[in-house]
C-alpha positions in Angstrom: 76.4 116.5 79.8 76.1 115.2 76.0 79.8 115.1 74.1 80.0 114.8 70.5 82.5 112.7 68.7 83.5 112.6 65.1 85.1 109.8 63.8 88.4 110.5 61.7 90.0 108.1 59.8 93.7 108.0 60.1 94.6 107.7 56.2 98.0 109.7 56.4 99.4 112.2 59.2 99.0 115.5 57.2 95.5 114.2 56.6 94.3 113.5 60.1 96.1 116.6 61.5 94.2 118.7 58.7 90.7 117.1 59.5 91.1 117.5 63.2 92.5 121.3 62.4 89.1 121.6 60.1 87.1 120.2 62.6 88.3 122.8 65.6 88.1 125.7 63.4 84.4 125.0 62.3 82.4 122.4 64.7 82.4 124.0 68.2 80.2 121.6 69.5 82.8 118.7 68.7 84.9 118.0 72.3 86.1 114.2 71.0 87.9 112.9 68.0 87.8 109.3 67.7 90.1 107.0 65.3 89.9 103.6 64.3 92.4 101.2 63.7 92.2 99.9 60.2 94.5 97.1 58.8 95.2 98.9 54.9 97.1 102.3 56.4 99.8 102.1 58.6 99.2 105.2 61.1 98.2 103.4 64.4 94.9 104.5 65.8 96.6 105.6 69.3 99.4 107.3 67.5 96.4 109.2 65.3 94.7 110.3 68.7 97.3 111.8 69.8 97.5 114.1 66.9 94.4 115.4 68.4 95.4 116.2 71.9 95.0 118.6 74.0 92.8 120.2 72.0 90.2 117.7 71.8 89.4 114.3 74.1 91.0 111.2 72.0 89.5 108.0 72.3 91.8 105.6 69.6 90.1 102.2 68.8 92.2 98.8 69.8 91.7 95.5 67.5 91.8 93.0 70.2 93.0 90.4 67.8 96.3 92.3 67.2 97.6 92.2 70.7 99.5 89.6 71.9 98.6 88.6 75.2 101.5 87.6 77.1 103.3 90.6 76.0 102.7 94.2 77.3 100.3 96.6 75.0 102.5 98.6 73.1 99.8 101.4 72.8 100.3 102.5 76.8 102.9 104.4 76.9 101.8 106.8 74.0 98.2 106.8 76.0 100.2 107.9 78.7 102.1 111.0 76.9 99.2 112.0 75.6 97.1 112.1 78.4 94.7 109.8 76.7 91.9 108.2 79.2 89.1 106.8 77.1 89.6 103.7 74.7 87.3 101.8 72.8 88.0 97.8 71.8 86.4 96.1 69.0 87.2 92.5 68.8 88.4 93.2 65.2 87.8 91.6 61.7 90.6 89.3 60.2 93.5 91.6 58.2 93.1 91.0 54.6 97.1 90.4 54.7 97.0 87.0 55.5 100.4 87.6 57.1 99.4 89.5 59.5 99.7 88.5 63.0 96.6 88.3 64.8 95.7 86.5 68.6 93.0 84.7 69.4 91.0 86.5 71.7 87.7 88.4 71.5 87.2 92.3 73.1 85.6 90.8 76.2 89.8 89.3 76.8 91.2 92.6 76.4 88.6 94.1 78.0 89.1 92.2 80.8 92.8 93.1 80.9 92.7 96.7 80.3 90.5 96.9 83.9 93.9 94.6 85.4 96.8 96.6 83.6 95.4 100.3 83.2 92.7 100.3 85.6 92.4 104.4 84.9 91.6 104.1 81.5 87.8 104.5 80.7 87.2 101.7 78.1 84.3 101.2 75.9 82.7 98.4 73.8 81.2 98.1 70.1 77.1 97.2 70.1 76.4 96.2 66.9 72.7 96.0 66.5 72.5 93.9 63.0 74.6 91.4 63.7 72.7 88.9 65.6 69.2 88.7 67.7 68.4 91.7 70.2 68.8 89.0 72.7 72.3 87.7 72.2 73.5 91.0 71.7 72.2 92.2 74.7 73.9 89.0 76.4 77.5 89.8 74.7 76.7 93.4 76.0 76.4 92.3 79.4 79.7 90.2 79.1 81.7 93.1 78.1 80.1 95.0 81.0 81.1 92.1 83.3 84.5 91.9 82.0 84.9 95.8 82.8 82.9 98.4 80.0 82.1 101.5 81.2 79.9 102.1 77.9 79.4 101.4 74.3 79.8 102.7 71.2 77.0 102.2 69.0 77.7 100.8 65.1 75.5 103.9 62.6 71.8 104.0 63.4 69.8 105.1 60.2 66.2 105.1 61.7 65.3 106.5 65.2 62.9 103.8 66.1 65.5 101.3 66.5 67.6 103.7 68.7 64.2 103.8 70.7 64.5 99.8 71.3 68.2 99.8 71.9 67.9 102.4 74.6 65.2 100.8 76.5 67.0 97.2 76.4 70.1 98.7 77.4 70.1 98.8 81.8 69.5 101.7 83.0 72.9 104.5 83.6 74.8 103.2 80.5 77.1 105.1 79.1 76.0 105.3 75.4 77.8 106.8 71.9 75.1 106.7 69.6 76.4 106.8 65.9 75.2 108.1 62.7 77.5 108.0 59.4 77.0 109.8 56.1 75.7 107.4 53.0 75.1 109.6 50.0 74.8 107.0 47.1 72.8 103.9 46.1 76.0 101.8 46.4 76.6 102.3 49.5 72.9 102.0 50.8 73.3 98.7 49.4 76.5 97.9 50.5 75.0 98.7 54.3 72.1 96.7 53.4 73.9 93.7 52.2 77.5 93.3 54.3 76.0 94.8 57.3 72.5 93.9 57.4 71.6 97.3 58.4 67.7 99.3 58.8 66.6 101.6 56.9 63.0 103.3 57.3 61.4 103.0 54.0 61.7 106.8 53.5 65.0 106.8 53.7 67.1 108.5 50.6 71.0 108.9 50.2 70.8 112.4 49.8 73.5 115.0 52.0 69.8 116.8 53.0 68.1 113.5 54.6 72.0 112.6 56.0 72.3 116.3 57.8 68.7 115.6 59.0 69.0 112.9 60.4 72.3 113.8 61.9 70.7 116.7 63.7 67.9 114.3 65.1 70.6 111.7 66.6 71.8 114.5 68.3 68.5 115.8 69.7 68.5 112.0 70.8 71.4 111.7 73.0 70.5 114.9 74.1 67.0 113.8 75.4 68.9 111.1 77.3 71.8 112.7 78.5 74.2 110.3 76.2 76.5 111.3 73.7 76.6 111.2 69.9 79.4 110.6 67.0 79.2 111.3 64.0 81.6 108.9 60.9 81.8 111.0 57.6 82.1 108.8 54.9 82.7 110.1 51.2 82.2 113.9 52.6 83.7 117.0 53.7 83.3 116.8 57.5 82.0 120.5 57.4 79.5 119.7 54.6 77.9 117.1 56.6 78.0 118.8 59.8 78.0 122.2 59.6 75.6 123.8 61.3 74.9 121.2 63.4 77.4 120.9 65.3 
């Protein structure tokens, strides 16, 4: 069965907690928050999940640069309490604090130790489909399946003909989150263009219309393949993007 997941960013508590109440009184077809970990606010991504629990599945995102490795992973317990059984680990940019702590190791390491030290958690991966060739990301892919992923979670797709060639390069059974974000002005079609060397079809316009469109194809997508979708509003009202829709 298809789940849908949209992705909340954990700016402040009273934030999240009234974005994931907004979200279960409008979006019935949402069953999973997810939350990223981002360096510039201080509310944890595992700690932001659990705000959503029980109502919804929780699946927090873990920087594998920020945990030490010979020390245990301070999220577990709090995965524990919360009944939390999905994760998914990004190897994790460098903090723009210079100051900050960070461990040199990639997602396949904590990948790899997540399937030793919490074997029942379900743990997913990032694929990233701008960052490098179709070949070597379909070789990292593979790594992070070795080390232990269950599935990935796509980066935002803005043109279904890619999500065509990912899903046939992908083996076949792969658990799949295939992502769509909102982009409603030309700086931040250009920002997506330029920093993260993402596709656009040539028709593409930043307008809410051609987002919610789009949105609603993705969906039909997953769908079709019996994979799931999430959905990252950016610079929107979660409703206003995906009401209706979902």
């Amino acid at each position: 069965m298809t789940r849908v997941s949209v992705e909340l960013v954990p700016r402040s508590r009273s934030g999240l907690r009234a974005e994931i109440a907004e979200v279960a009184g409008a979006l019935g077809g949402v069953d999973t928050v997810n939350v990223p970990d981002l360096t510039r606010y201080s509310l944890r991504s595992w700690v932001g999940c659990g705000f959503a629990r029980p109502g919804f599945a929780a699946i927090p995102h873990l920087r594998a640069v920020d945990f030490n490795p010979r020390e245990p992973l301070p999220f577990l317990p709090l995965l524990e309490e919360h009944s939390i059984r999905e994760v998914l680990v990004v190897t994790g940019d460098a903090p723009i604090d210079m100051s900050a702590k960070v461990y040199d190791q990639d997602a396949v390491d904590l990948i790899r130790r997540l399937n030793r030290d919490a074997p029942h958690l379900r743990v997913y991966a990032g694929l990233d489909p701008y960052r490098q060739s179709f070949v070597r990301e379909r070789d990292y892919l593979e790594r992070k399946l070795d080390a232990g992923a269950s599935g990935f979670f796509t980066q935002p797709f803005f043109d279904l003909r890619l999500l065509d060639t990912w899903a046939d390069l992908l083996p076949d059974g792969t658990d799949v989150w295939w992502g769509a974000t909102s982009i409603l002005t030309e700086a931040s079609f250009n920002y997506w263009r330029a920093r993260n060397h993402a596709v656009f079809p040539r028709t593409f316009t930043p307008t809410l219309d051609g987002n919610r469109t789009f949105a609603r194809d993705l969906l039909t997508f997953a769908r079709d393949r019996q994979q799931h979708a999430y959905f990252m509003p950016v610079k929107v009202n979660v409703l206003e993007y995906l009401g209706g829709i979902l």
